[in-house]
N, C-alpha and C positions, 0 to 999 in steps of 0.2 A: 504494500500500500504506500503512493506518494506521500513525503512528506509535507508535502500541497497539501494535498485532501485531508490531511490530519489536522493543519492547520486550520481549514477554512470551518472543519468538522467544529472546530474548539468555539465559534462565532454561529452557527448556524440554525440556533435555536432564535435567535431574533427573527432572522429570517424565516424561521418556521412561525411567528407568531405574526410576520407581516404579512405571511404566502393567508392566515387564516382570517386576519382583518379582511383583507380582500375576500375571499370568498364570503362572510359576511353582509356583503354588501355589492353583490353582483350587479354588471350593468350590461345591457345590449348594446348590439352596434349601433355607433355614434354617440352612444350616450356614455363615454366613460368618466364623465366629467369628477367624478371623485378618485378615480384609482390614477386617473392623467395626473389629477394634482400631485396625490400622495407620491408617486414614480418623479415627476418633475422637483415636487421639494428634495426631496432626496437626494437626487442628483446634484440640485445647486447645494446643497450643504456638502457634499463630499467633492466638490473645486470642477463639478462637468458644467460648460456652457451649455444652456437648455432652451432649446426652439420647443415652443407650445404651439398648439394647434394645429399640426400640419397633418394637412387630410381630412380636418376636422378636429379630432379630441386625439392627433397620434402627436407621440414628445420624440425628440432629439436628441440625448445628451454626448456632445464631443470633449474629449477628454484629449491634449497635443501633448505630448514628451518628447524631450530632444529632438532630434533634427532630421529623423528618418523620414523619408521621402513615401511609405505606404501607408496606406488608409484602410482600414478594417471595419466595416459595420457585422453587428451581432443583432438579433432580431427576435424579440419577443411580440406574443399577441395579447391581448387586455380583453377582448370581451366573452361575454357569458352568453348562454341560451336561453327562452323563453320556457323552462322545464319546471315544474316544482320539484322539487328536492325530498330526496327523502331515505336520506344516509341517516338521520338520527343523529348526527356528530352535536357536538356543543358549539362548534363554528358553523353549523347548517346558513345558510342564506336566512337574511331578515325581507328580502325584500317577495314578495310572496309572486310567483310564478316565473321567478328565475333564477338562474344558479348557474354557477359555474362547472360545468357537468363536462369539459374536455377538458380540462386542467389550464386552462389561460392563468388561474391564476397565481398556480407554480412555476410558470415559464417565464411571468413577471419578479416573482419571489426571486427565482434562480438568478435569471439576469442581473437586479439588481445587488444582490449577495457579491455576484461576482463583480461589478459595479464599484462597490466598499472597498471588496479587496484591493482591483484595480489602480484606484483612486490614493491610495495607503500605503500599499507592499507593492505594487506592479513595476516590475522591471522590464517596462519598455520602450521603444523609440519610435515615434512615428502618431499617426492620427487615430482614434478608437470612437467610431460611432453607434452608438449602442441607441436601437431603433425600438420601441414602444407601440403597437401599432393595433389602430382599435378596429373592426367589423372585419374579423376573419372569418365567419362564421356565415358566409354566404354575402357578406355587404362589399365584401370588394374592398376592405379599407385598404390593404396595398397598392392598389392601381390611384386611390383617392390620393395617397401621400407623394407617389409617384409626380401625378398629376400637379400637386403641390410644390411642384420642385425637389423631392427629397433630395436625389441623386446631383440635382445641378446644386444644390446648396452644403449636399453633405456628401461628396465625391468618395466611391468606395473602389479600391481594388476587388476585394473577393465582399461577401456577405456570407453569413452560417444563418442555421435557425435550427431549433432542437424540438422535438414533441413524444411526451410521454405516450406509450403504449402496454394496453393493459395486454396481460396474455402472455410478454415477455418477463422474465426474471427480472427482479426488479435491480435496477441499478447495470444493467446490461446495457453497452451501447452498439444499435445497430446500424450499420453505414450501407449505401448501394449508388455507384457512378451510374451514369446513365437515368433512361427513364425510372422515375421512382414511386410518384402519385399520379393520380388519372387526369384525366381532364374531365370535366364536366358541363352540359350542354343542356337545354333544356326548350322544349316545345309545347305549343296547345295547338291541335287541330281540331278544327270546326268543319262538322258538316251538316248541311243543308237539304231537307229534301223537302220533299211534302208531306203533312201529318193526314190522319186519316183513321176512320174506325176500322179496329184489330178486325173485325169481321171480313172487311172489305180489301183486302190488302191491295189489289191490282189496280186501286185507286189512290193508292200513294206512292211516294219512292222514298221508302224505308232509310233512313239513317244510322239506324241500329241495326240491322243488319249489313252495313256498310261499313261501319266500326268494328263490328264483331270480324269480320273479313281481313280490316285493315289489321288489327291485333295480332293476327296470326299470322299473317305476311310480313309486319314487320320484322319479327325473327327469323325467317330468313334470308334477310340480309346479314345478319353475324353468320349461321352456316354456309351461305352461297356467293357471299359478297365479299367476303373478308380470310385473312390468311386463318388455314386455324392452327399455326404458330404465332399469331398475334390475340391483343386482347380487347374487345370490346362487349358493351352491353346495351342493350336496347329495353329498357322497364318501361312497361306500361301502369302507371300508379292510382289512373283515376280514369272511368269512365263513366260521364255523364248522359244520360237521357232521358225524359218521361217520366208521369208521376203514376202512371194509371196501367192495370195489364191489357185494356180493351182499346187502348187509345196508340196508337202509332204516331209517334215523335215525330216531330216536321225537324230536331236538331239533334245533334250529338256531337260531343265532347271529350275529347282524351288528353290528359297530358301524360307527357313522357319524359324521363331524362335518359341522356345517352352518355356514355365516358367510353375512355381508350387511354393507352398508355403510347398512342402514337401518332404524330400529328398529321401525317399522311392518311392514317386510317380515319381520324376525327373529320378531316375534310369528305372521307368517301361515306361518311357515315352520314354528314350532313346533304349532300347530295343526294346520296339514295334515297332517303327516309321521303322525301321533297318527290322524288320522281315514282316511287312507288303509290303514295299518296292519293299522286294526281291519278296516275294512272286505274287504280284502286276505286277511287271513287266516279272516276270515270264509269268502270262499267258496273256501277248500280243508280248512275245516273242523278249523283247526288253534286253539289259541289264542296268544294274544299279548301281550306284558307290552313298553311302554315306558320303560326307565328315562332320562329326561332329565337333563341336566346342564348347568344353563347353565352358561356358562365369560365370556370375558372380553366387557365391553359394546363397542360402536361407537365409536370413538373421532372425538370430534368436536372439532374447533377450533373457539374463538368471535372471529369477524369482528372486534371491537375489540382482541383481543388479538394475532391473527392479523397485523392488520396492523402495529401498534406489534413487531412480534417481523421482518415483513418491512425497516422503514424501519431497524432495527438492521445488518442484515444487509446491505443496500445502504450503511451508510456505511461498515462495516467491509470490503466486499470490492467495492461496486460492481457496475454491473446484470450486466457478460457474467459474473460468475461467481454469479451469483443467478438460481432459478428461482422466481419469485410464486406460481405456483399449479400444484404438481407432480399426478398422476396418484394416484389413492386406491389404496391397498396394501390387497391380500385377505389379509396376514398379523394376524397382533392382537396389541393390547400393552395391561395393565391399566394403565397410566396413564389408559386410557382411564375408567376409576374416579374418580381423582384429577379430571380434567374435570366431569365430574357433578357436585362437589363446589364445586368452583373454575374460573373463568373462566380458559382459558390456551390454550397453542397445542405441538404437538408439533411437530418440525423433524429433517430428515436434513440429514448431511453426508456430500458424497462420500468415499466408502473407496479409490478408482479402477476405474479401467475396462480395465485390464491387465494378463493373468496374467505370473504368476511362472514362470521356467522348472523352478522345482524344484517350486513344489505348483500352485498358483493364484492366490496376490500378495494384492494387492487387489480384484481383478476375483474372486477365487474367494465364491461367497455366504456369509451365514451358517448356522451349523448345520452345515457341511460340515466334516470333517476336517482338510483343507487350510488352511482361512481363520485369516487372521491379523489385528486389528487395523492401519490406517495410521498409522505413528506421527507423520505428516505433520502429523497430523487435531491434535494434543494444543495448537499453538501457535493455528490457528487455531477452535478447539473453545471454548477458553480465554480467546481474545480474546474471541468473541463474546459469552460470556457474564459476562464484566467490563463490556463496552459497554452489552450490556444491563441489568445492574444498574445502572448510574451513571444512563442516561436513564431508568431506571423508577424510579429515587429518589433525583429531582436534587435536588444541595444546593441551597441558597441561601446558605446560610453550607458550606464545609468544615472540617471539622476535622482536622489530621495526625494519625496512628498512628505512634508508635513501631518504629522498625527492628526488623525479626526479625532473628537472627543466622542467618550463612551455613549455619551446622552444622544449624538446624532445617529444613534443607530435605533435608539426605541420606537 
């Protein structure tokens, strides 16, 4: 075990007690206006220059030592989901129908721990932009800070970002170059036909049975359209029609989301779906309107940085608790935006792999009810991401930082 992590282990109970304020007091996207503050104050008391509201409620904090010419951003998420909660913890959510149910708010914990340290004990040269960033959870707040200027104000060679995963060993980190999370895409199709009594059918043109049609066709475009050495999926989540059994809908309704782990495939998937459709509804004589939505891009790791993000991780914990090249997750995350932009690498650590007798522990997924942050994660979350800054902006020369006092860490 690094002397780091030993180190940071000895401080990391504060940290655990601000990972629980936060959950406490969970906020949706855009609205992080209390966890923005609490992350911003912090930072200014520990010597980081602090851009507020970019993107809306996402914080900035740059921290410059000596003279190194690279620049490193590090990237936490801040919001919660609209879920009621119902871990039973003593730190359960006060605010009633949301909660922090993917662990945003250990990733902030983490971050900012290692932030402290940074700021204190950090040996290193060059620019550290540790990025805060609010409505990851479907709102896009990446592309909004993006948008904001992040990158032309806060200029990064590489960017990381870290996310707990239940299921893994907890405090295990898993790494994978290349495609890692999906993309994610989203449609409503509407169809049109004539309504009419169930009795009489050959006097309407059936919409629901034109749905029903289009449902099953859509799957094969992933068997017939697509490599099946590649991954894609086509769900159909909702379909709408009709209140009554005697009455034949004049409309019908489906939405869908689609992912892939390839952006070649994501284009053939958005084309298909669009020509099957027309076609589809064609011969039952209905019409047909698709509204698309793209949503978050394929999130891909780049090999230079992939690996520099693995050899971190093997000094801090060693190969049996490191996995090189983990399995690609069909969830999405728009960091995968930030990638586009900047060379870097995205990374889990284990949450555990063993329920809890009162909800689901660490073993319980995210998004679920039950799921709690591991607050295991915050010592070693925290190390890693001190190690990594030090070897991505090694001194040559150091310089000391001045002691924070005890109290700015409460």
């Amino acid at each position: 075990m690094s002397a780091l992590l030993e180190a940071i282990r000895d401080e990391a109970d504060v940290f655990v007690g601000l990972r629980r304020k936060i959950h406490r007091h969970p906020e949706l996207a855009f609205q992080e206006h209390r966890t923005a503050a609490l992350v911003a104050e912090r930072l200014a008391e520990w010597g980081y220059a602090v851009a507020r509201g970019v993107g809306g409620t996402g914080v900035v904090g740059t921290l410059k030592r000596g003279s190194g010419p690279r620049r490193l951003g590090l990237r936490a998420d801040m919001d919660a989901l609209p879920i009621d909660e119902a871990t039973g913890r003593d730190w359960s959510s006060e605010n009633a129908g949301v909660m922090h149910a993917c662990g945003h708010d250990g990733h902030t914990a983490m971050l900012l721990a290692a932030a402290h340290h940074l700021a204190t004990r950090g040996r290193f040269s060059g620019t550290l932009n540790l990025v805060f960033q609010p409505a990851e959870e479907g709102g896009g707040g990446a592309l909004r800070m993006m948008s904001d200027g992040l990158f032309d104000r806060h200029p990064c060679d590489a960017i990381f970002a870290m996310h707990n995963m239940p299921g893994i060993a907890q405090g295990r980190l898993v790494l994978r170059e290349g495609a890692a999370m999906a993309s994610s895409d989203y449609a409503t199709i509407t169809l049109t036909g004539a309504g009419g009594h169930g009795a009489m059918p050959h006097k309407a043109t059936d919409a629901v049975v034109a749905a029903a049609s289009i449902v099953m066709a859509l799957q094969t475009i992933v068997s017939r359209n697509i490599d099946p050495l590649q991954m894609a999926v086509i769900t159909v989540g909702a379909l709408r029609a009709g209140k009554a059994n005697n009455v034949i809908p004049a409309s019908a309704t489906l939405e869908i989301s689609v992912r892939s782990l390839d952006r070649e495939v994501r284009a053939t998937l958005e084309r298909r779906i669009k020509a099957l459709v027309a076609a589809q509804a064609e011969s039952f004589g209905v019409h047909a309107e698709v509204d698309w939505r793209p949503g978050y891009a394929v999130l891909v790791n780049t090999p230079a940085e992939t690996a520099f993000a693995r050899e971190v991780a093997l000094e801090l914990l060693g190969p049996e608790r490191v996995t090189l090249q983990g399995p690609a997750l069909t969830a999405s995350e728009d960091f995968a935006f930030m990638l586009e932009r900047v060379p870097g690498s995205y990374l889990l650590i284990g949450n555990g792999d063993a329920a809890d007798s009162r909800t689901c522990g660490g073993g319980c997924m995210v998004h679920h009810p039950g799921y709690d942050f591991n607050d295991a994660n915050i010592a070693i979350g925290s190390a890693y991401w001190v190690l990594l800054a030090e070897r991505f902006l090694h001194a040559e020369e150091t310089r000391g930082a001045p002691p924070v006092a005890a109290e700015s860490l409460q």
